[in-house]
C-alpha positions as CSV (number, residue, x, y, z in Angstrom):
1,X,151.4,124.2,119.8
2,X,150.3,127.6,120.9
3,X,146.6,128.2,123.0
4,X,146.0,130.3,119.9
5,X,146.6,128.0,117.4
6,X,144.7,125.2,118.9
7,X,141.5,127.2,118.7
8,X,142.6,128.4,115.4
9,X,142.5,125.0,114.3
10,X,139.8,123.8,116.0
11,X,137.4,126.5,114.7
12,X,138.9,126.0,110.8
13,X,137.9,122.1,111.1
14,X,134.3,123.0,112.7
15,X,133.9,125.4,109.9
16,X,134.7,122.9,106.9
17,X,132.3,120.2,109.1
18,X,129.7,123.1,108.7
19,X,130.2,123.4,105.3
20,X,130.6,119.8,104.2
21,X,126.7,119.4,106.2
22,X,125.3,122.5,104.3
23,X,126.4,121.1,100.9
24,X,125.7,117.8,101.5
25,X,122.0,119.0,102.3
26,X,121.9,120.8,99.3
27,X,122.7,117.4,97.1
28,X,120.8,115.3,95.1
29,X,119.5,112.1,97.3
30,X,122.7,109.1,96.7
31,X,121.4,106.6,98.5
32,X,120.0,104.1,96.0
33,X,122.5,105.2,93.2
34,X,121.2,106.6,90.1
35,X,117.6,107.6,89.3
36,X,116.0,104.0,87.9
37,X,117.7,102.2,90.9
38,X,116.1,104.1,93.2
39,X,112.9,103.7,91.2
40,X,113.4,99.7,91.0
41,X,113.8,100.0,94.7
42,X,110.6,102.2,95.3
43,X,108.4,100.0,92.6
44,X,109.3,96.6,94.1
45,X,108.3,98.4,97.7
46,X,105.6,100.3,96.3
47,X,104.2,98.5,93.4
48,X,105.0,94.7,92.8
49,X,102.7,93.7,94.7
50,X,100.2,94.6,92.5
51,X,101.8,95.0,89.4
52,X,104.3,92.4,89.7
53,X,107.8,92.5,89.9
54,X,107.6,91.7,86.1
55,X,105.9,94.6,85.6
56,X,103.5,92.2,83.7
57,X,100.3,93.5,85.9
58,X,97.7,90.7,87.2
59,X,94.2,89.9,85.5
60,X,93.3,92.7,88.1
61,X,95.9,95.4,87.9
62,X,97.2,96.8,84.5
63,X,101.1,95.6,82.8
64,X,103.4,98.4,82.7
65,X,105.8,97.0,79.7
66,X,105.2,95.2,76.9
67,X,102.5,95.6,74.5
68,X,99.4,96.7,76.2
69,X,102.2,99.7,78.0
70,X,102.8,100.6,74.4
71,X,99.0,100.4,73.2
72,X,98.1,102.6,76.7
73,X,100.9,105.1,77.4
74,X,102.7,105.0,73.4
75,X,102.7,108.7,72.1
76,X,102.2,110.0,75.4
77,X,104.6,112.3,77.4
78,X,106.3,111.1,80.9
79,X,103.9,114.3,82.1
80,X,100.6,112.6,81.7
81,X,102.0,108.8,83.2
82,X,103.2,111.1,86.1
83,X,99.8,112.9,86.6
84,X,98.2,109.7,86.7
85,X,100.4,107.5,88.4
86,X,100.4,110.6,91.2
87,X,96.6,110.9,91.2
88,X,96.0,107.1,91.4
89,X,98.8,104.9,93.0
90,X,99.7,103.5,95.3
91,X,95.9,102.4,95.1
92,X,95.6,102.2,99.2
93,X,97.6,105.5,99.5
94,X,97.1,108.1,95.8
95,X,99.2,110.6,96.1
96,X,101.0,109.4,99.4
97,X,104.5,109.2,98.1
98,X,107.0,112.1,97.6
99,X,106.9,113.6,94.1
100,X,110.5,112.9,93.2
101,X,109.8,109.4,94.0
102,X,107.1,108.9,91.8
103,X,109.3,110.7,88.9
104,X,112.0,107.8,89.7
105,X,109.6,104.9,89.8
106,X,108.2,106.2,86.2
107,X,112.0,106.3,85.1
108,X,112.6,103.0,86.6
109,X,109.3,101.7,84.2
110,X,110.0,103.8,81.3
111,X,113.8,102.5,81.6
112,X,112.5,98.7,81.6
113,X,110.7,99.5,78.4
114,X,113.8,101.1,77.0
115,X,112.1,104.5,76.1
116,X,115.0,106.3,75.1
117,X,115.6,109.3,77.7
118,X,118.7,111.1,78.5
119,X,119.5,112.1,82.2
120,X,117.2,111.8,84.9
121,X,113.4,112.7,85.2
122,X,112.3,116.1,87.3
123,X,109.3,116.7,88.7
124,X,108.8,119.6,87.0
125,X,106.2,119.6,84.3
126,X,107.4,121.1,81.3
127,X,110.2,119.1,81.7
128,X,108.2,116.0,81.8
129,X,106.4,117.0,78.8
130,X,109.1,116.7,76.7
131,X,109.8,113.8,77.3
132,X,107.7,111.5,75.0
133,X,107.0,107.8,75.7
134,X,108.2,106.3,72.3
135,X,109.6,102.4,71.2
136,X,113.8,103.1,70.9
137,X,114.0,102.5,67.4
C-alpha cells in the first residue's frame, strides 16, 4: 500500500472514531437499560433505606404504592410528585441528585403502581404535567 493511502486510511478511521464519540455523547444515558431500571437502581441506592425496598415506607417515612400512594398522590400529575420528591429527598441531601434521575426513580414508583404511562418521563414540566397519576383501569 502506497504512503498516501496509509494516511488516507488512517485519517478516514480517526474521523469515524471522532464521530462515533460525538454521537455517542449526544445519546440518551444506556447504562441501566430502560428508564424504570435505572430508577429501580437509583431508588434501592437512594431510597430503600428509608422507604423500603417494598416501597411500603416505615412507621417513620411515608409508602409509595399501595393505598395510602393512591389516597396521597391519586389525581395528581407526575409534575407535582417531581417537585416534591426534588424539593424534599433524599432527606440528608434535597435536591442533591441530577434531575433526570429523580424523573426515572418517579417512573420506577409510578411503574410499580402500574400508572399507565407511555414512553419515558422528561424532566421537563409541561411534559410532566400531563402525565396524571391515575389506577390502570
Amino acid at each position: 500500500m502506497s504512503g498516501l493511502r496509509i494516511v488516507a486510511l488512517a485519517v478516514f478511521v480517526g474521523w469515524c472514531s471522532a464521530l462515533i464519540a460525538v454521537s455517542a455523547q449526544g445519546a440518551p444515558a444506556q447504562a441501566g437499560g430502560d428508564q424504570q431500571t435505572r430508577g429501580k437502581a437509583l431508588y434501592v441506592d437512594k431510597c430503600s433505606a428509608c422507604h423500603q425496598e417494598t416501597l411500603k415506607g416505615t412507621t417513620e417515612t411515608p409508602p409509595l404504592s399501595g393505598d395510602m400512594f393512591w389516597m396521597n398522590w391519586e389525581t395528581y400529575s407526575a409534575n407535582n410528585l417531581f417537585v416534591q420528591v426534588k424539593a424534599t429527598m433524599p432527606e440528608d441531601n434535597p435536591g442533591g441528585l441530577q434531575p433526570q434521575e429523580y424523573a426515572d426513580i418517579i417512573a420506577y414508583i409510578l411503574k410499580f403502581n402500574e400508572v399507565p404511562m407511555t414512553g419515558d418521563l422528561t424532566t421537563d414540566t409541561d411534559a410532566l404535567k400531563k402525565v396524571i397519576i391515575k389506577k390502570k383501569e
